[in-house]
C-alpha positions, 0 to 999 in steps of 0.5 A: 500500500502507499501512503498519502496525506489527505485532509476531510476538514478545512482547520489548521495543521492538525487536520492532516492526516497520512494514510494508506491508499491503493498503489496508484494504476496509471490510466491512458496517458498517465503514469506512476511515480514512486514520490522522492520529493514533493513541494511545498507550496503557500497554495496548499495551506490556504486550501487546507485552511479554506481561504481558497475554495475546494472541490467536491466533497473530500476527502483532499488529497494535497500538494501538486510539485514534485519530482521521483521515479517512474514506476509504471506507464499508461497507454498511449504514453511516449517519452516516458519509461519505468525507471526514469527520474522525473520532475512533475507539477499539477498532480492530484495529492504530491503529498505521497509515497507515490501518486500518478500524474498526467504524462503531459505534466511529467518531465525526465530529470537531466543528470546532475538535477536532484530530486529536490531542485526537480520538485521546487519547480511546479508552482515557483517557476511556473508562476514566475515564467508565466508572469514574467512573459505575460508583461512581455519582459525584455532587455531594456526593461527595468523590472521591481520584483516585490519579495524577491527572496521567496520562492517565486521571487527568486525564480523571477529574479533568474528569468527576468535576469537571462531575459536581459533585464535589470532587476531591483527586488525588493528583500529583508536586510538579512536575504539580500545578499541571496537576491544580489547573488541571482543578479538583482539589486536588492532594496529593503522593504519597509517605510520610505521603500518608493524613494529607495527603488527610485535610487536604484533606478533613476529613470525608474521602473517599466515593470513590476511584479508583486510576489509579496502581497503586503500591504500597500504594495500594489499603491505604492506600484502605482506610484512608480509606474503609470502603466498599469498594464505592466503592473501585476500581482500574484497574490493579492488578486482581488485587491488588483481587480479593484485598482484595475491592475493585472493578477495572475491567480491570488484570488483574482476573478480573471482566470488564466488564459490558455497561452499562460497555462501553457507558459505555467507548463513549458517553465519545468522544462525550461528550468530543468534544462536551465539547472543542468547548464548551471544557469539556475539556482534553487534554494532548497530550505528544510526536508520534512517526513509526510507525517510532518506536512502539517509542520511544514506548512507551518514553516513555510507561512512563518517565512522560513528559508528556501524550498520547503520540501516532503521527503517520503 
């Protein structure tokens, strides 16, 4: 039997709970895979909280990123193989000793990416890629990054980076040299911030992304950049839709389109490949043991460092 850690109740950390489950069969255009790493994402806590709605009547099974080994294939599956080390994103419950997956959302792990780096992509680079390419970054732009040491941020950091950017994120004292060692200028957040980004770039800024969600945040963007269509959030999406702003996900009443869904997806790959030439970096923070996933989604929204991840 497999084990899987699932929920019946919306609560805290206590509704968690691990339990074992058939060994999962792979459909037709699916596969199976033995769980080495999974990730843990802020998505999976406001879901198990029930600040984001659920589906169906439970019980949930939880987490969608991770990455491990193929241990069986589906029919109609090309590219694929018992035995091969992979990365994956948008499965139903990465919380898990094993769990199948839509082949189309499975990737080969090139020599050299770990498990670990492979299941700190999904949501983290995938929103960052497809944020990023939504706002049309390019070479002369000058891009603000709000929370730039998150995991999001500092995958904004790299595509904007390799996109030709500048890059200005903003950070705590005690990550920025995380943020300036990815290849962005760090500005400290707190009170006078506007005037700190404006002397990190004196001709001021052609985009911002918001990966923080704090208060005042998407105001104080306004502020820097009259063009709103090159302001984004994806965090705090209603409050976007109010000012008029640009969300991806966080809550927003626009969905994504098929063209950002697409570029969600194509940013595993991307980064795979990006890690094994040397060109990506993934912070990987503290390991937890599936009885643990509870604790680690406390740590994760108490801002502990790095990629929190389930190891199985």
């Amino acid at each position: 039997m497999a084990q899987a850690v699932q929920f019946t109740r919306t609560g805290g950390p206590e509704v968690l709970e691990l339990v074992e489950i058939p060994d999962p069969v792979p459909a037709a255009g699916e596969v199976a895979i033995r769980v080495e790493a999974a990730g843990v994402n802020p998505i999976e806590r406001k879901l198990r909280t029930g600040v984001r709605p659920l589906a169906g009547a439970g019980p949930w099974r939880t987490g969608s990123d991770g990455a491990g080994v193929v241990t069986a294939v589906g029919d109609g599956v090309d590219g694929l193989r018992v035995g091969d080390a992979v990365a994956f994103f948008g499965a139903d419950g990465a919380y898990a000793t094993d769990v199948r997956v839509d082949a189309a959302r499975v990737f080969l792990r090139p020599a050299g990416v770990s498990a670990a780096q492979g299941a700190a992509l999904g949501i983290p680079a995938g929103t960052a890629y497809q944020a990023l390419r939504s706002l049309g970054i390019r070479e002369d732009d000058t891009l603000l990054i709000h929370g730039g040491s998150g995991a999001v941020g500092q995958a904004a950091i790299q595509f904007a980076v390799l996109f030709g950017a500048h890059v200005i994120a903003t950070t705590s004292a005690g990550r920025a040299s995380r943020v300036r060692d990815l290849g962005a200028e760090p500005v400290t957040y707190g009170d006078g911030l506007t005037g700190r980004v404006l002397e990190a770039a004196p001709d001021g800024v052609t985009a911002i992304l918001d990966c923080a969600g704090a208060d005042g945040v998407l105001e104080a963007s306004i502020e820097l950049l009259d063009d709103t269509s090159r302001i984004a959030t994806i965090v705090l999406g209603q409050k976007a839709d109010e000012l008029g702003l640009r969300a991806f996900a966080g809550g927003s009443r626009h969905p994504l389109t098929p063209q950002q869904n697409a570029w969600r997806a194509e940013a595993v790959p991307v980064a795979l490949a990006l890690i094994a030439a040397g060109y990506f970096d993934v912070e990987i923070g503290e390991s937890f043991s599936l009885d643990e996933a509870g604790r680690a989604q406390s740590a994760g929204e108490a801002g502990a460092p790095g990629k929190l991840l389930l190891v199985p």
